[in-house]
Backbone bond lengths (Angstrom), bond angles and torsions (degrees), N, CA, C in turn:
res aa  C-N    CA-C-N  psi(-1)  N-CA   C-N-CA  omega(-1)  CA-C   N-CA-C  phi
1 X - - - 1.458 - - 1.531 111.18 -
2 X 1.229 118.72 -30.86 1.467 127.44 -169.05 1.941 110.99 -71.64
3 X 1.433 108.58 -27.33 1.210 100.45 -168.06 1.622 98.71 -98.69
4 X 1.343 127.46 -8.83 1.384 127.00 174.02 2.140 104.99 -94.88
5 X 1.214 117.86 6.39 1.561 159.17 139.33 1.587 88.90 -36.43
6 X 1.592 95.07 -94.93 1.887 116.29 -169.36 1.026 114.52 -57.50
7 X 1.677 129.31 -28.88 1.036 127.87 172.27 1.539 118.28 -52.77
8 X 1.351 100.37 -56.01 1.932 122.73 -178.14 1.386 101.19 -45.50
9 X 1.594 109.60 -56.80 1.391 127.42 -170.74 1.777 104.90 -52.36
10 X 1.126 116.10 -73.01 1.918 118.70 166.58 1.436 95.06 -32.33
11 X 1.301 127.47 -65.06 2.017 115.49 -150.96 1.488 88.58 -59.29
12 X 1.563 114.39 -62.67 1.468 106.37 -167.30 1.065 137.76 -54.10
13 X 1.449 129.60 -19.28 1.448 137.56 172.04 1.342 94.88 -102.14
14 X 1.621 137.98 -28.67 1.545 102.43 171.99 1.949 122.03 -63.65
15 X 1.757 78.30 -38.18 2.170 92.04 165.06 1.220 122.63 -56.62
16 X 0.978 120.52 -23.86 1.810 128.39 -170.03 1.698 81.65 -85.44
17 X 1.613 126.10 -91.64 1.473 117.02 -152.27 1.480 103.26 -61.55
18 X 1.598 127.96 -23.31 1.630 85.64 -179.20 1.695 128.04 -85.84
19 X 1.622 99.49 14.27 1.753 125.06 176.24 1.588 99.10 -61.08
20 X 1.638 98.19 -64.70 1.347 112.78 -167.68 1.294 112.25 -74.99
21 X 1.303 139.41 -0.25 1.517 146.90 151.06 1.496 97.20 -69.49
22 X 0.976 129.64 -80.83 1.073 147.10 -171.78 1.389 130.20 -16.72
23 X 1.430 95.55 -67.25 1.398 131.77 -175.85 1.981 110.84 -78.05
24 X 1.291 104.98 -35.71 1.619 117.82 179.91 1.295 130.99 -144.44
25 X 1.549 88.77 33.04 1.370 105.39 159.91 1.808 126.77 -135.30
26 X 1.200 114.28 94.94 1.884 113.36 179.77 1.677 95.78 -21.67
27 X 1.514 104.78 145.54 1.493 106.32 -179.36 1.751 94.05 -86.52
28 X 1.294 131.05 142.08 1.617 159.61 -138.06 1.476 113.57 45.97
29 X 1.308 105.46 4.95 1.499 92.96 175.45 1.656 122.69 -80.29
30 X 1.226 117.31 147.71 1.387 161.34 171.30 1.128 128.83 -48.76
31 X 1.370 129.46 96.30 1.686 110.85 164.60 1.851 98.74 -139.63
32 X 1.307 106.55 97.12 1.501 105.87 141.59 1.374 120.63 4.15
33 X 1.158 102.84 128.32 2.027 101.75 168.03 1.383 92.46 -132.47
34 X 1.438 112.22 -73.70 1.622 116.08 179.95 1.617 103.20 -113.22
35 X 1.591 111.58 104.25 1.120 104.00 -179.58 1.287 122.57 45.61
36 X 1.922 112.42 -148.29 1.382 115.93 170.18 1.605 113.66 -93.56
37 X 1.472 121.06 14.54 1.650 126.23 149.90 1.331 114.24 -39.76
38 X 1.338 96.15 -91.28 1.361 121.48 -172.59 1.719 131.19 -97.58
39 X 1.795 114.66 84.07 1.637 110.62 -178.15 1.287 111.27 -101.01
40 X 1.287 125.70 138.96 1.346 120.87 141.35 1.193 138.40 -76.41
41 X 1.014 117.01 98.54 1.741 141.01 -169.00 1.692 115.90 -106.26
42 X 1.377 96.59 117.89 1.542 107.54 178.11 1.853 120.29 -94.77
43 X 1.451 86.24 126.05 1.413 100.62 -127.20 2.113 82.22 -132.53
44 X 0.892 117.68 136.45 1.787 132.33 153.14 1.563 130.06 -113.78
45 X 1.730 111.65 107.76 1.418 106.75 175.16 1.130 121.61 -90.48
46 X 1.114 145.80 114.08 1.726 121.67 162.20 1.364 126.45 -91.95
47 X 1.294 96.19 26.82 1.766 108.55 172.21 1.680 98.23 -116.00
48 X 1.669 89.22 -169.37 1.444 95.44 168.15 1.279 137.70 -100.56
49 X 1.490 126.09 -122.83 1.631 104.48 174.17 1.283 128.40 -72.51
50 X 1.533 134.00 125.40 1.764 120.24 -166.98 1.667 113.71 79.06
51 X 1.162 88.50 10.01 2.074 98.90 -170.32 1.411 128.60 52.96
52 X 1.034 102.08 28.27 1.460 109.82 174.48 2.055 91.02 -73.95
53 X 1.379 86.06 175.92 2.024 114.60 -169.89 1.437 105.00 19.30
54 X 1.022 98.88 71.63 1.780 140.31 161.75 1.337 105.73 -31.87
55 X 1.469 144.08 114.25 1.543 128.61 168.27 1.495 117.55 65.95
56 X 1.156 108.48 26.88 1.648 118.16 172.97 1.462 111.07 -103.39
57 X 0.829 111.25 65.52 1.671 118.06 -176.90 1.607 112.98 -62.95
58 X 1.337 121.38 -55.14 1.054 129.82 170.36 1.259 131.73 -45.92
59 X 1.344 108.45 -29.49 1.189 129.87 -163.78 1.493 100.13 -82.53
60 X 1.079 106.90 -55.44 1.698 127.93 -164.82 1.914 95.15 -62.88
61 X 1.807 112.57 -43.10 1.200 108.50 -179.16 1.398 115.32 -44.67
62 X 1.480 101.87 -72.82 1.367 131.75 179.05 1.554 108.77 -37.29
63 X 1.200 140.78 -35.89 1.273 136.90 -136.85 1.695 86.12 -113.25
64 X 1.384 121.20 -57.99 1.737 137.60 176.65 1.789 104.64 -63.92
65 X 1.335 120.47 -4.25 1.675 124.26 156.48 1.232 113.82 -67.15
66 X 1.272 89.92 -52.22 1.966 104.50 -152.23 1.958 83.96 -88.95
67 X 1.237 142.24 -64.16 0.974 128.32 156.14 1.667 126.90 9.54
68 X 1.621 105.73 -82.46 1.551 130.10 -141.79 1.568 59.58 -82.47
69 X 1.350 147.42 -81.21 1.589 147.91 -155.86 1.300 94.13 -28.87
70 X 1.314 121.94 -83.48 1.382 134.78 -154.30 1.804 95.63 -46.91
71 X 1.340 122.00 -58.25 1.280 121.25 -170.80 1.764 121.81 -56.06
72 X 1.692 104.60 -38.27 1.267 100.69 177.45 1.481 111.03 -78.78
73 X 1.406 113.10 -15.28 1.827 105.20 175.29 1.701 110.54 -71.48
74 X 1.545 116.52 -37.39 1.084 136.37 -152.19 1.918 89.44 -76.52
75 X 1.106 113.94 -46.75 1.461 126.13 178.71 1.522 109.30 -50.99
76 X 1.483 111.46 -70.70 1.186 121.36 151.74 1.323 127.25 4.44
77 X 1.229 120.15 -43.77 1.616 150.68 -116.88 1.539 96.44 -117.88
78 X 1.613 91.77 -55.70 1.813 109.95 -141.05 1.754 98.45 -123.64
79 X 1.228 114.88 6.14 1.512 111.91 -170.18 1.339 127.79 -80.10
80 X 1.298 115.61 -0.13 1.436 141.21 -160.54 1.172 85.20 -136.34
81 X 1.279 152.48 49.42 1.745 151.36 101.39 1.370 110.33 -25.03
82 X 1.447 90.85 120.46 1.754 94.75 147.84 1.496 128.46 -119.89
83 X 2.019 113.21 174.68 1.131 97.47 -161.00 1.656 129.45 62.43
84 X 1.625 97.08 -139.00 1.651 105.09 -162.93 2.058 99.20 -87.63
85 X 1.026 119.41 -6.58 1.557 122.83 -167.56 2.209 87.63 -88.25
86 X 1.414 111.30 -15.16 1.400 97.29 175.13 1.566 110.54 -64.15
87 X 1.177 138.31 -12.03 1.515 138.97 175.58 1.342 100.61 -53.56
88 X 0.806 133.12 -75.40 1.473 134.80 -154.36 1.593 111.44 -60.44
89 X 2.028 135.25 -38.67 0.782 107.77 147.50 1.606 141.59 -52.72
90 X 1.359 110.97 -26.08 1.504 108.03 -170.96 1.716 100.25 -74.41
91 X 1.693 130.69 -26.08 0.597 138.70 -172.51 1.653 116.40 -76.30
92 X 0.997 99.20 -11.32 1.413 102.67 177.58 1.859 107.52 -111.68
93 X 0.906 91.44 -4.01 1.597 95.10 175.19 1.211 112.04 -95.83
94 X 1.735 127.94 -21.22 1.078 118.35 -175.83 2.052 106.78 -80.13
95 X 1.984 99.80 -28.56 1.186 107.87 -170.97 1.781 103.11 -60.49
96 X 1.552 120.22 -39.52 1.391 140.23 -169.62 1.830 101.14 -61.88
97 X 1.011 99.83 -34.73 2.043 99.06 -161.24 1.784 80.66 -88.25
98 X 1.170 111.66 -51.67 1.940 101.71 174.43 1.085 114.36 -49.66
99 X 1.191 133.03 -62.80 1.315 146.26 173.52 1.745 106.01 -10.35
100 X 1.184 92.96 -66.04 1.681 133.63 -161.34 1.557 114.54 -60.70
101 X 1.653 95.57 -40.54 1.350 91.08 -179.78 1.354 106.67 -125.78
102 X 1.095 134.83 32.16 1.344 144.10 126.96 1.945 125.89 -78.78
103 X 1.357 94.24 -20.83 1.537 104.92 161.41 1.339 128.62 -76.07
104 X 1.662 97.10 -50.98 1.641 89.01 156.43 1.385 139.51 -69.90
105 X 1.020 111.99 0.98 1.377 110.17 165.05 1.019 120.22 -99.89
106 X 1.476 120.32 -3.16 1.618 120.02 -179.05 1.760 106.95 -95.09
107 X 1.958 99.44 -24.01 1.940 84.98 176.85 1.703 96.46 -92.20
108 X 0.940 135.32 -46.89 1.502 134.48 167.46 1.357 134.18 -17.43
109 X 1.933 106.31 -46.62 1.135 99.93 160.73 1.914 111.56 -161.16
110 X 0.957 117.30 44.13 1.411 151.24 178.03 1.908 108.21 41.31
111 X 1.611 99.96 54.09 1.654 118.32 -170.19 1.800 109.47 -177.35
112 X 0.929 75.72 138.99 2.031 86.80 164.32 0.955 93.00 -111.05
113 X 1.838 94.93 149.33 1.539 108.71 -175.34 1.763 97.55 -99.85
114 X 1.016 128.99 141.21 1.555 145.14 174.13 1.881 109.96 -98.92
115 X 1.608 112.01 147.68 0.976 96.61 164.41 1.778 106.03 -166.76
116 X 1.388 104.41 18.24 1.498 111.50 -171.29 1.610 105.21 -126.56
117 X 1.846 94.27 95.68 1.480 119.13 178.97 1.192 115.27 -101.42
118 X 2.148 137.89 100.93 0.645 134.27 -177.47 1.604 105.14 -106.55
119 X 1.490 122.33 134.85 1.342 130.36 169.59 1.403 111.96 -109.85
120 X 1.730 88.73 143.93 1.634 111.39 -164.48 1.764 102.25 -113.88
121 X 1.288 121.15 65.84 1.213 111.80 -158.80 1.698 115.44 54.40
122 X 0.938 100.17 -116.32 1.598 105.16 -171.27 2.085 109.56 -79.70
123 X 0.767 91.52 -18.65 1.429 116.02 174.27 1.391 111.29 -58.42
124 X 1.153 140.68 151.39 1.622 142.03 140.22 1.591 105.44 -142.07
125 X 1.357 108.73 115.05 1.384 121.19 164.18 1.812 98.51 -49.11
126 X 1.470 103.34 149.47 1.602 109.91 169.69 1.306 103.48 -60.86
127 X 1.518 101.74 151.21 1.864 106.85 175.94 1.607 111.50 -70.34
128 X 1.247 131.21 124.35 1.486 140.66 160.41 1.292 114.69 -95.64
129 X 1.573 112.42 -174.49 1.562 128.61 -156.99 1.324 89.00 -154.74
130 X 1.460 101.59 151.88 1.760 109.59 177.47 1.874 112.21 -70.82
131 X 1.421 105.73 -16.97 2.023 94.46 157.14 1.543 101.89 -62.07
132 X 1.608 132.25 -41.91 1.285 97.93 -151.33 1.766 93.84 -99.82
133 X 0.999 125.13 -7.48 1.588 117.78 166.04 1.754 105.99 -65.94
134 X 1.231 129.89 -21.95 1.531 129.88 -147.85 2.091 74.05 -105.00
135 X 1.137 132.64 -36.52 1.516 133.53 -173.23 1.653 115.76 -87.74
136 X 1.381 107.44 -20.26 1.104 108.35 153.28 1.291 142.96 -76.56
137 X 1.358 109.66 -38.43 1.408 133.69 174.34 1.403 111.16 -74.56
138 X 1.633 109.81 -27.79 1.728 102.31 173.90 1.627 99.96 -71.51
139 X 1.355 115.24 -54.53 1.591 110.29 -165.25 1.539 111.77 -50.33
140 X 1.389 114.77 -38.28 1.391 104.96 156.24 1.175 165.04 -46.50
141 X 0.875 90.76 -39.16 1.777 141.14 153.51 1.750 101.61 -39.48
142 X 1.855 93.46 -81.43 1.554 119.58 175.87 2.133 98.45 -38.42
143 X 1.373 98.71 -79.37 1.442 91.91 -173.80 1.585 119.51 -33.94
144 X 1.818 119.81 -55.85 1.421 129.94 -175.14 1.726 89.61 -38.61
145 X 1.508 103.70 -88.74 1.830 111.10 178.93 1.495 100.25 -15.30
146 X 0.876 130.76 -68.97 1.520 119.60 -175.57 1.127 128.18 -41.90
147 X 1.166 114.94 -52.01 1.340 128.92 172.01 1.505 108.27 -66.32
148 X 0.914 119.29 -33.68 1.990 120.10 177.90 1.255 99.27 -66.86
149 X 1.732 125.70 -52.34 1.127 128.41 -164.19 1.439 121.33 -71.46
150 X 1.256 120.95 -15.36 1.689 139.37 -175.84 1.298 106.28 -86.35
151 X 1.765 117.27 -24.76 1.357 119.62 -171.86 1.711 90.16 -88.46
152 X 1.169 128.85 -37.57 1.283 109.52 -145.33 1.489 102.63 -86.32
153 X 1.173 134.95 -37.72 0.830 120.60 156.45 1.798 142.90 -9.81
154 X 1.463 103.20 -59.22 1.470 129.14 149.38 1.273 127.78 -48.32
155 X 1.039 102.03 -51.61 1.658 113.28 159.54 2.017 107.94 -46.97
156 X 1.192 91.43 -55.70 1.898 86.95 -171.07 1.212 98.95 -69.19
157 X 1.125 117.71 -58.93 1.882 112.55 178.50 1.593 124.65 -45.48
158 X 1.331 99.48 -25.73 1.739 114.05 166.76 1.648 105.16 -71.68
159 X 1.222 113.09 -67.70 1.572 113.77 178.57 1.711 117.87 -55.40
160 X 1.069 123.52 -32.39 1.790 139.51 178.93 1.639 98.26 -64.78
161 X 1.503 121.14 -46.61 1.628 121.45 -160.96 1.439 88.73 -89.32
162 X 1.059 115.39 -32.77 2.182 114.36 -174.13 1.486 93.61 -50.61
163 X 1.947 104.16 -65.49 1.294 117.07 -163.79 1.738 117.65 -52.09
164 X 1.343 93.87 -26.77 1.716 109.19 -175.61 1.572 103.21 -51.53
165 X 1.729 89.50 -87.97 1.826 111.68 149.20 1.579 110.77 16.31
166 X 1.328 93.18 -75.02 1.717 97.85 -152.24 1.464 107.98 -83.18
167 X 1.515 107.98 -8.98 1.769 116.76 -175.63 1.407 100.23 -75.20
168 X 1.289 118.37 -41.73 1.093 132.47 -173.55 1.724 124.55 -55.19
């Protein structure tokens, strides 16, 4: 129950700031946070990450169905982790609450609203939204777990041949 919790928690604070973008902010407008680092800029994608597949609405539906499905079965699955194997549910809950509220904004009004413009000197990362920081940080998450999970394995097969070893 706790990681569909975090999930709620991601939709609702990504839903809450892109209201208040939204609602009181001109769309390209500007506000400084840190200098020219960090602006919040109100901003509309109707693609996906970096704006690539432009006006694919359907696509994005269809694809964030079978997605949010796959994730809540997969949760299902893995939610009763213990220890260090609990990463991967929370990690998929953060991808699920992104999911979620980047979906609703795509049947609602055929765009996510963006508003997190970081500059790298001459650089500017594409503008994001706290769904796609909360979908990034899960896949990361997902990858780390992977990598924990590939070791441990080795680990038991290390401890099983010791134990062999010493039966012997």
């Amino acid at each position: 129950m706790i990681y569909y919790v975090i999930a709620l928690v991601a939709f609702l604070i990504d839903q809450g700031t892109k209201y208040l973008v939204a609602t009181r902010m001109e769309i390209k407008e500007q506000i400084p946070i840190i200098g020219d680092f960090f602006i919040l800029t109100s901003h509309r994608n109707k693609g996906a990450a970096f704006g690539i597949l432009q006006e694919q609405q359907w696509f994005f539906i269809i694809v964030t169905l079978v997605v949010v499905a796959g994730i809540v079965w997969y949760l299902q699955r893995v939610k009763h982790a213990k220890g260090s194997a609990r990463l991967l549910p929370v990690a998929l809950s953060l991808v699920l609450g992104g999911a979620l509220g980047n979906f609703l904004d795509r049947l609602r009004m055929g765009e996510v609203v963006d508003f997190f413009l970081f500059n790298f000197g001459s650089y500017s990362f594409p503008i994001f939204n706290v769904a796609d920081a909360c979908i990034v940080v899960g896949v990361a998450l997902i990858i780390i777990d992977t990598l924990l999970d590939a070791k441990r394995p080795n680990e038991t097969q290390s401890t099983d041949k010791l134990e062999e070893r010493t039966e012997e």
